[in-house]
VMD Tcl script that draws the C-alpha trace (Angstrom):
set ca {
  {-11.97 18.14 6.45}
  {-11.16 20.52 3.25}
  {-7.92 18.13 1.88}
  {-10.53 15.43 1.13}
  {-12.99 16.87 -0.88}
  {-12.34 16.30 -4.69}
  {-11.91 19.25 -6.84}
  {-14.42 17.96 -9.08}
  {-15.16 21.26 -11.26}
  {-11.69 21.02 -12.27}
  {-12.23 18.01 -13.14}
  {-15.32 18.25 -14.62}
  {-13.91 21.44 -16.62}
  {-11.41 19.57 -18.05}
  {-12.91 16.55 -19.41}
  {-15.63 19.23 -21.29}
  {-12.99 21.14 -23.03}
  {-11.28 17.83 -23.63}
  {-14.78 16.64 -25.55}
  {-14.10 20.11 -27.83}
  {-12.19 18.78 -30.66}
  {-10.70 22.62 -30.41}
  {-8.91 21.68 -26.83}
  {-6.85 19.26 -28.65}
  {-4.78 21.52 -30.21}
  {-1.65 19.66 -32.01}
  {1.17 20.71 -29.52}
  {-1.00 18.48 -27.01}
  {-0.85 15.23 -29.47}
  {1.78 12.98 -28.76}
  {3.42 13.23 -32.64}
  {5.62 10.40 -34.25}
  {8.07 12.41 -35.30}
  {10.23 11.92 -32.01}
  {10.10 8.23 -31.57}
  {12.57 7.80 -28.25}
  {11.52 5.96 -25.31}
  {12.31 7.99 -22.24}
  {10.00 9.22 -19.86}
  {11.10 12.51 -17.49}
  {13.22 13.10 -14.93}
  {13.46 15.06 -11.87}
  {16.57 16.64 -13.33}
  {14.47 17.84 -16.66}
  {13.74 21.60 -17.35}
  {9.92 22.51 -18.14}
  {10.27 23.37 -21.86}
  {12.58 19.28 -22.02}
  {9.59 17.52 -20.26}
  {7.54 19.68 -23.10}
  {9.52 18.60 -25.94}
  {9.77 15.09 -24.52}
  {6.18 14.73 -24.25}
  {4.84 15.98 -27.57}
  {7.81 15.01 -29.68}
  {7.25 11.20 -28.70}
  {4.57 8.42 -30.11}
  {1.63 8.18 -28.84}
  {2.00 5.18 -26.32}
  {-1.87 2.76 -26.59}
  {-2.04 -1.18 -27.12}
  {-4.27 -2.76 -29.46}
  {-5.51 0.72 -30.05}
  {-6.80 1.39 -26.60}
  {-6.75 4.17 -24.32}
  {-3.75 6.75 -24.63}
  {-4.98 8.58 -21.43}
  {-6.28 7.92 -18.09}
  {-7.53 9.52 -14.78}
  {-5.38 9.36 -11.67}
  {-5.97 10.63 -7.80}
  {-3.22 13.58 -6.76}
  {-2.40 14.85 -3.73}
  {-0.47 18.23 -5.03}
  {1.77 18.40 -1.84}
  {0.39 20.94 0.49}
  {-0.61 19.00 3.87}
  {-4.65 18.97 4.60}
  {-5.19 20.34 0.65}
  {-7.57 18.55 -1.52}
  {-6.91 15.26 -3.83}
  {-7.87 15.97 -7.50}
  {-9.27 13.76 -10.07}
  {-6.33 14.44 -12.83}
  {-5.74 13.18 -16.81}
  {-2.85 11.87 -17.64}
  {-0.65 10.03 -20.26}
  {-1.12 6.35 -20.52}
  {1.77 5.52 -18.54}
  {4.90 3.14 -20.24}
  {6.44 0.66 -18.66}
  {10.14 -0.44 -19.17}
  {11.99 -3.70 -19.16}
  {10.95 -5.89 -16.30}
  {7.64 -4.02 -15.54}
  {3.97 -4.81 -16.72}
  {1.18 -2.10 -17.43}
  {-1.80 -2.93 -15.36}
  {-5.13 -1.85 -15.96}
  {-6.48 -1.28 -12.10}
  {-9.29 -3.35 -10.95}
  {-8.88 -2.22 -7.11}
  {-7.10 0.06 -4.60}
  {-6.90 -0.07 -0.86}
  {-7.55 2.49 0.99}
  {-4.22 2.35 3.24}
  {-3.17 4.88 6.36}
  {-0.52 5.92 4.74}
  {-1.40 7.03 1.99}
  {-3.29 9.12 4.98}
  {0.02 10.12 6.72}
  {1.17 11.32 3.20}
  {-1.71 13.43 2.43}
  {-1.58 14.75 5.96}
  {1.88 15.89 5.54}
  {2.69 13.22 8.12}
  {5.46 11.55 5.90}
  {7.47 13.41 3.52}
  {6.86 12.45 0.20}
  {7.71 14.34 -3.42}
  {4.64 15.68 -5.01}
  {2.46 16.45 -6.83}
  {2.09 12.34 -6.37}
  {-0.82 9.44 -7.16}
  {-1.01 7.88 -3.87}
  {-2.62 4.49 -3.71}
  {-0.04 1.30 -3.52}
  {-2.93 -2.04 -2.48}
  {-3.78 -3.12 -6.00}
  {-5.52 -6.05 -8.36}
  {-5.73 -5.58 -12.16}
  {-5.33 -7.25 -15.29}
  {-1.94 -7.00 -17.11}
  {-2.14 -5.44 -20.24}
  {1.05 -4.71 -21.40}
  {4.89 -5.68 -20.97}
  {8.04 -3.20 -20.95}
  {10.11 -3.57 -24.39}
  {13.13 -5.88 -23.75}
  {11.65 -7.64 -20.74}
  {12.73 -11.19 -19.91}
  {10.77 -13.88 -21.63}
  {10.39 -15.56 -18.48}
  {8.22 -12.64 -17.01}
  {6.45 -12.87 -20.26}
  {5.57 -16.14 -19.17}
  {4.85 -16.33 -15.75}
  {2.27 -12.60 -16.08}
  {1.13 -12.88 -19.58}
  {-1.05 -10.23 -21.05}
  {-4.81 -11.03 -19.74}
  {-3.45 -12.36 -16.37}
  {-5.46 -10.86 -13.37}
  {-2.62 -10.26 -10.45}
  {-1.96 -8.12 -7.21}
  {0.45 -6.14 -6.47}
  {2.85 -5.72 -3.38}
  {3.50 -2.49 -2.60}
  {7.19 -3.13 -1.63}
  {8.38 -3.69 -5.24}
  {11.68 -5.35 -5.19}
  {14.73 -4.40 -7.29}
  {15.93 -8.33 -7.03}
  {19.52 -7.50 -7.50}
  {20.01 -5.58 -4.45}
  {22.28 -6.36 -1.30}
  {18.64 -7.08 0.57}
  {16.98 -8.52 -2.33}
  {19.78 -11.25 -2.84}
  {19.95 -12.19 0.76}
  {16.10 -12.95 0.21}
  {15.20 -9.56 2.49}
  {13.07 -7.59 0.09}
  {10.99 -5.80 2.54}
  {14.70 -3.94 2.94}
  {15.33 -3.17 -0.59}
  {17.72 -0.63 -1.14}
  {16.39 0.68 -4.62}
  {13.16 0.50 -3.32}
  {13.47 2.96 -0.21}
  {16.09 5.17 -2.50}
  {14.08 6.16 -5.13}
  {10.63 4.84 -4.77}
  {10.01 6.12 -1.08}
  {12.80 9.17 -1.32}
  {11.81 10.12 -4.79}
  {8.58 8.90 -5.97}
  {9.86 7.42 -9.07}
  {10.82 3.82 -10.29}
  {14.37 2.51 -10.17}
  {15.62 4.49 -13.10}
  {14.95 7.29 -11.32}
  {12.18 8.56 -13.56}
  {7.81 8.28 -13.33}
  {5.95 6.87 -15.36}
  {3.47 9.53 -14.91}
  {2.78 12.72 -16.34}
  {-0.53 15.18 -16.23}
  {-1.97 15.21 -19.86}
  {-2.73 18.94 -20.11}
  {0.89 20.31 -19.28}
  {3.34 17.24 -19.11}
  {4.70 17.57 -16.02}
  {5.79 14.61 -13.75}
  {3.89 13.32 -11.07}
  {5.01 10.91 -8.79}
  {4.41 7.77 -7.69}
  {3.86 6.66 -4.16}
  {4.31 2.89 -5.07}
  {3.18 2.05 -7.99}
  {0.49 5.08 -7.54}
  {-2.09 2.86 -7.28}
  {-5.33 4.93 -7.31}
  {-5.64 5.30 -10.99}
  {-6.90 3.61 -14.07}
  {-3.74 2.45 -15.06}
  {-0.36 1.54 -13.21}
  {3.00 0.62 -14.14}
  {4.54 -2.00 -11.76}
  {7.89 -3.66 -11.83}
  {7.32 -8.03 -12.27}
  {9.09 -8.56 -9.15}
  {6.16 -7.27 -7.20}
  {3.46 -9.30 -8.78}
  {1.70 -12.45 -8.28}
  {-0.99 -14.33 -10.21}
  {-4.07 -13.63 -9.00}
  {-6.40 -16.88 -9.53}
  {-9.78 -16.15 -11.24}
  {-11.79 -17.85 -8.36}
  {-10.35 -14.82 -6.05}
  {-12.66 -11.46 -6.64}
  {-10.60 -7.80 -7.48}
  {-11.68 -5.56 -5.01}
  {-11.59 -8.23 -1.82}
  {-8.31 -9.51 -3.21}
  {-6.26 -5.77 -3.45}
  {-5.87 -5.98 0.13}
  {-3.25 -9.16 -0.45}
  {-0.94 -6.59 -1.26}
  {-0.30 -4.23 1.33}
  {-2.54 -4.94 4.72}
  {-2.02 -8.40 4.79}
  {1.73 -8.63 3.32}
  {1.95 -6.11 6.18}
  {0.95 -8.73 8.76}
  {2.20 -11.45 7.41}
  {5.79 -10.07 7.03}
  {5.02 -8.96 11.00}
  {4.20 -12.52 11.90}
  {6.48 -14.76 9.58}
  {9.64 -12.98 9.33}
  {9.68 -10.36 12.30}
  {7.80 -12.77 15.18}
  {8.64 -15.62 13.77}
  {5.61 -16.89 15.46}
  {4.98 -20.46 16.18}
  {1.34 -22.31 16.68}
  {0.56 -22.38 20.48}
  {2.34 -18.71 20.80}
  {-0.01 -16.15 22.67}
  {-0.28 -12.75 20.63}
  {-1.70 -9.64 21.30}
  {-2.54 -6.86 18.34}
  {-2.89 -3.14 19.61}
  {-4.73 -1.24 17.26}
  {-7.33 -3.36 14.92}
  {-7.72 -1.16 11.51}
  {-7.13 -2.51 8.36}
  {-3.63 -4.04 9.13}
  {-4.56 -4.79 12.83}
  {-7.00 -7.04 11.85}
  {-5.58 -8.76 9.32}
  {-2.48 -9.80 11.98}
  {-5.32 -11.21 13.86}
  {-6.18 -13.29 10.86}
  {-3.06 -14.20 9.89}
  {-2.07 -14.95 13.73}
  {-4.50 -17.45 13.66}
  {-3.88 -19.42 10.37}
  {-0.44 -19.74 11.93}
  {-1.83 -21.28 15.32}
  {-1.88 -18.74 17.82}
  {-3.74 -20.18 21.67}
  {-4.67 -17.00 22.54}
  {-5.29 -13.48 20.53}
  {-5.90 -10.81 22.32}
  {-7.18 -7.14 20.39}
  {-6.81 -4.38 21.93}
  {-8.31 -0.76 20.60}
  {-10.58 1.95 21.79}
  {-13.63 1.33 19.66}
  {-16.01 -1.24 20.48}
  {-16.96 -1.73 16.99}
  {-14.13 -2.62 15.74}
  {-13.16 -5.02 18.98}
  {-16.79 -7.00 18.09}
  {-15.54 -7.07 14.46}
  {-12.27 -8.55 15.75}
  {-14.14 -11.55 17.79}
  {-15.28 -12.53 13.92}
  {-11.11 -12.83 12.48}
  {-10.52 -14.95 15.52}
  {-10.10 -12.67 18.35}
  {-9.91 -15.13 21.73}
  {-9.90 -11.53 24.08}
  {-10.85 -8.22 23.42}
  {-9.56 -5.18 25.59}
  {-11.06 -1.67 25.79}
  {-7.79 0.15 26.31}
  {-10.13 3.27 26.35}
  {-12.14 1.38 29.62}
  {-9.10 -0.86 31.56}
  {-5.72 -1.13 31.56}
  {-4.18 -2.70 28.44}
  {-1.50 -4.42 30.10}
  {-3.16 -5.25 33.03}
  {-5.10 -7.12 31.13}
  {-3.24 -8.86 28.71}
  {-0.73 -10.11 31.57}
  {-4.58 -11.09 33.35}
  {-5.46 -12.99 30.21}
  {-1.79 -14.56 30.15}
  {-1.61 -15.99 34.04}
  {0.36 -13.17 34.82}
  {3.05 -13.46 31.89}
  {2.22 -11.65 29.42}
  {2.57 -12.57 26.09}
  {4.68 -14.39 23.19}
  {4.39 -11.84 20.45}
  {2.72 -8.10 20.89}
  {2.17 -6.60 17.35}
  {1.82 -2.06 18.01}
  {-0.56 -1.21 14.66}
  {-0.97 2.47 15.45}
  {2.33 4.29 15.37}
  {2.10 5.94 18.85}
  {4.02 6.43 21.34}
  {1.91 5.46 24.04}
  {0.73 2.36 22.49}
  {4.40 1.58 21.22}
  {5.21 1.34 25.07}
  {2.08 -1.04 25.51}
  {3.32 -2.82 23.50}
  {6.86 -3.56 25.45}
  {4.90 -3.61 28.24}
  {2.87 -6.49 27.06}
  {5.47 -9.24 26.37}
  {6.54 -11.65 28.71}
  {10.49 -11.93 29.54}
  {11.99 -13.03 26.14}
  {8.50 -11.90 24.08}
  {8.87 -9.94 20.86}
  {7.63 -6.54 20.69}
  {7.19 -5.94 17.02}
  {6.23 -2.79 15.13}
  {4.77 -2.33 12.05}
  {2.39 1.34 12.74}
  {4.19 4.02 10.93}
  {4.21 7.54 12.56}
  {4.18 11.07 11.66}
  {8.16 12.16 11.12}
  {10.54 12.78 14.45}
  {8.05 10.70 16.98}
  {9.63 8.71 19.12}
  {8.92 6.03 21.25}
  {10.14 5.00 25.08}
  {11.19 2.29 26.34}
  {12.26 0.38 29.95}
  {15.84 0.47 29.41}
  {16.72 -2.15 32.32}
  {13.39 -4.53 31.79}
  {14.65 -4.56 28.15}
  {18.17 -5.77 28.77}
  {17.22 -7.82 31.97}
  {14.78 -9.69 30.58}
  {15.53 -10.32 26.91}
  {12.64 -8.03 25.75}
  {13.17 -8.21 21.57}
  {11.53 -4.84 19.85}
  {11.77 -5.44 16.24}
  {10.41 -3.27 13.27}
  {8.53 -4.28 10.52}
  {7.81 -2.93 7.26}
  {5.90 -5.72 5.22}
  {6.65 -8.82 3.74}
  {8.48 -9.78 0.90}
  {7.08 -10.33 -2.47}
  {8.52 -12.98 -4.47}
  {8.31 -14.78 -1.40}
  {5.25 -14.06 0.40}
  {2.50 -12.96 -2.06}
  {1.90 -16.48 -3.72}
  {1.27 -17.38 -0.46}
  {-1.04 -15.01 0.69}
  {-2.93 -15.77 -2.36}
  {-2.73 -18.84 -1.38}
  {-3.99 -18.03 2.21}
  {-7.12 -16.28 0.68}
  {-7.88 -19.06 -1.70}
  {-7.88 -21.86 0.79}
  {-10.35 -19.61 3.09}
  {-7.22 -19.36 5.76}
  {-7.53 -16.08 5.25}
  {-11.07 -14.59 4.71}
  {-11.29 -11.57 2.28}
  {-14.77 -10.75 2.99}
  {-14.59 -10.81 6.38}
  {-11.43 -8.49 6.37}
  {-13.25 -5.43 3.69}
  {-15.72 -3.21 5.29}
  {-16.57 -0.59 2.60}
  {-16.55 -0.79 -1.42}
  {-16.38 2.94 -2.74}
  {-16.28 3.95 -6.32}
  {-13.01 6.08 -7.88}
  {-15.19 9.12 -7.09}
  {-15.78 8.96 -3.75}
  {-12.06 8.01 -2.93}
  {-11.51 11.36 -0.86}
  {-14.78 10.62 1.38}
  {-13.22 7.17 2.12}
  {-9.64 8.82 3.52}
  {-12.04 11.69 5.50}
  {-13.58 8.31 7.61}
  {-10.50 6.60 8.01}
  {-9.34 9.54 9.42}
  {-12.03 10.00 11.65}
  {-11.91 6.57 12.57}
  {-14.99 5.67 11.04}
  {-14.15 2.13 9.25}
  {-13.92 -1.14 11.27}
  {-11.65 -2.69 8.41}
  {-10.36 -2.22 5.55}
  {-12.32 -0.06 2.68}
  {-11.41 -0.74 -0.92}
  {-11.64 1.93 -4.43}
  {-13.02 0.10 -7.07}
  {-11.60 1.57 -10.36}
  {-13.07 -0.61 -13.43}
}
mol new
graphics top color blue
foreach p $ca { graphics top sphere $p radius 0.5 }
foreach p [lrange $ca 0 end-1] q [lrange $ca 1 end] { graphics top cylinder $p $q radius 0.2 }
display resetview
């Protein structure tokens, strides 16, 4: 499909007129005589963001990089993700400048570039990252400074708690108001302002999480964990969203217990991980359930005790067959679809847990046995992901032990390049698990 082929003579264009010294003409040099730190705002007119941008200092450390190369999808649904420059991004008090080892490739960064999701754009998608800190926000807490010191390799959750919230304080992150108010309604960080902006004009891009696919991200500290040097990048970026995603399914939605029965509809990237994570917590039986036989062989090797073909026999049928009749504990819907959402209802025995952590395109809706569910207890319960300050140390943790197996879970190492041929297969359904952009 067109949207995800790289424009790649733009690219190219612009990096050879950026190697003529006459492309750099001075209005494009970031000058010292306008030494503020502020980044742009929605709210800003074109000829502010223009002053803003080449009236401030030149933001590098230890007389690095002051650019960088980001992925943007530019907004129109199905139209092509560009290879862009951009201004090394700045962070602020409480957040850490990452140079970006790895990136999951996620579906929904998928829905976004779809036009599945609303999203602001022109955005970096990209939000399942490693790296290697390289730089703290002026003014941040000394304990930060501590705990993520410059040279620490961590991972990034792509729910980024505020920590001061309503949620946040009650120990729900995975709700976190500042988090869904301006990260996921306005692509920015929780001043209300990117960190990003395109190096040949200045304007703001946004940032769908911490706008992962790129050289360089900004994230706030409350969304980091150390990442231990025994742990590799590019297996390790999936800590952060598909298996926070499952864990937060299994720990704080199902609150699963060992001997529970589960079943997992719909074994991609985050499917298969809850069958990972179901059994480090226990599970008797785990039943996938999908439409490729590929990925229901690759399932047998995360711990898989049943497979279904939902494409060859009944799903239910057979997970209530598998169960003695019951059905089971905890059903986990990984798709977002309607019919699979009412699979997954179905599947649960009286007093089960439905839970659902598949997003869907905006407006779908999903049915439900209105009697069964208020007969027989039937709990449907959404899930998001986990939460951070909580979770990711022990996910790392998980992965470090060999609980959780990283290799097993990545299917497909792609270079920053070939990012838009990686989102074209997982759209057409062509990787078992989880593929991963390796960046530096």
């Amino acid at each position: 499909m067109s949207f995800f082929s790289f424009n790649l003579s733009r690219s190219r264009s612009l990096l050879s007129r950026i190697n003529n010294t006459r492309f750099l003409k001075p209005n494009y040099y970031l000058l010292n005589s306008f030494h503020q730190c502020r980044s742009i705002s929605q709210g800003d007119t074109f000829d502010e963001k223009n002053k803003i941008i080449n009236g401030s200092s030149g933001y590098q450390v230890n007389n690095g990089p002051s650019f960088m190369q980001g992925i943007v999808f530019w907004g129109k649904p199905n139209s092509p993700i560009t290879i862009e420059d951009f201004y090394l991004p700045k962070p602020k008090a409480g957040e850490l400048l990452i140079k970006t080892k790895a990136c999951g490739v996620c579906h929904s960064d998928l829905h976004v570039i779809k036009g599945e999701l609303p999203f602001p754009s022109p955005c970096v998608i990209g939000h399942e990252i490693t790296g290697e800190v390289v730089d703290h926000g002026a003014h941040t807490d000394p304990a930060i400074l501590k705990r993520l010191p410059v040279g620490s390799h961590v991972v990034g959750a792509f729910i980024m708690p505020c920590g001061s919230c309503f949620y946040c304080v009650k120990g729900q992150e995975d709700l976190c108001e500042a988090f869904f108010a301006y990260n996921r309604a306005k692509g920015t960080l929780y001043d209300g302002e990117t960190r990003l902006f395109l190096r040949k004009s200045g304007e703001p891009v946004y940032m769908y999480s911490m706008g992962g696919l790129a050289e360089y991200c900004v994230v706030p500290a409350n969304a980091l964990s150390i990442l231990p040097e025994t742990l590799p990048y590019s297996e390790s970026a999936i800590l952060g969203c598909a298996v926070f995603t499952a864990y937060g399914a299994m720990r704080h939605a199902a609150e699963m217990h060992a001997g529970d029965s589960v079943a997992v509809i719909g074994i991609g990237g985050v499917g298969s991980s809850c069958l990972q994570i179901a059994r480090a917590f226990g599970a008797s039986e785990i039943i996938a359930v999908d439409v490729q036989d590929d990925k229901l062989q690759n399932a047998k090797m995360l711990g898989a005790t049943h497979i279904v073909n939902a494409a060859k026999e009944d799903a239910v049928d057979k997970i209530r067959e598998i169960t003695g009749g019951m059905g089971v504990d905890v059903a986990v819907e990984a798709l977002g679809k309607p019919q699979t959402f009412l699979q997954c209802t179905q599947s649960v025995r009286d007093g089960g847990k439905a839970v659902m952590i598949g997003l869907a395109p905006s407006n779908v809706i999903g049915e439900v046995d209105i009697t069964r569910l208020v007969r027989r207890q039937i709990k449907i319960i959404g899930s998001y992901g986990g939460r951070a300050r909580q979770d990711l140390p022990k996910l790392v943790k998980l992965a470090e032990t060999g609980l959780f197996n990283l290799n097993a879970a990545i299917s497909r190492k792609c270079k920053f390049e070939e990012a838009a041929k990686a989102y074209q297969d997982l759209d057409q359904g062509n990787i078992v698990g989880r593929a991963v952009v390796e960046i530096m």
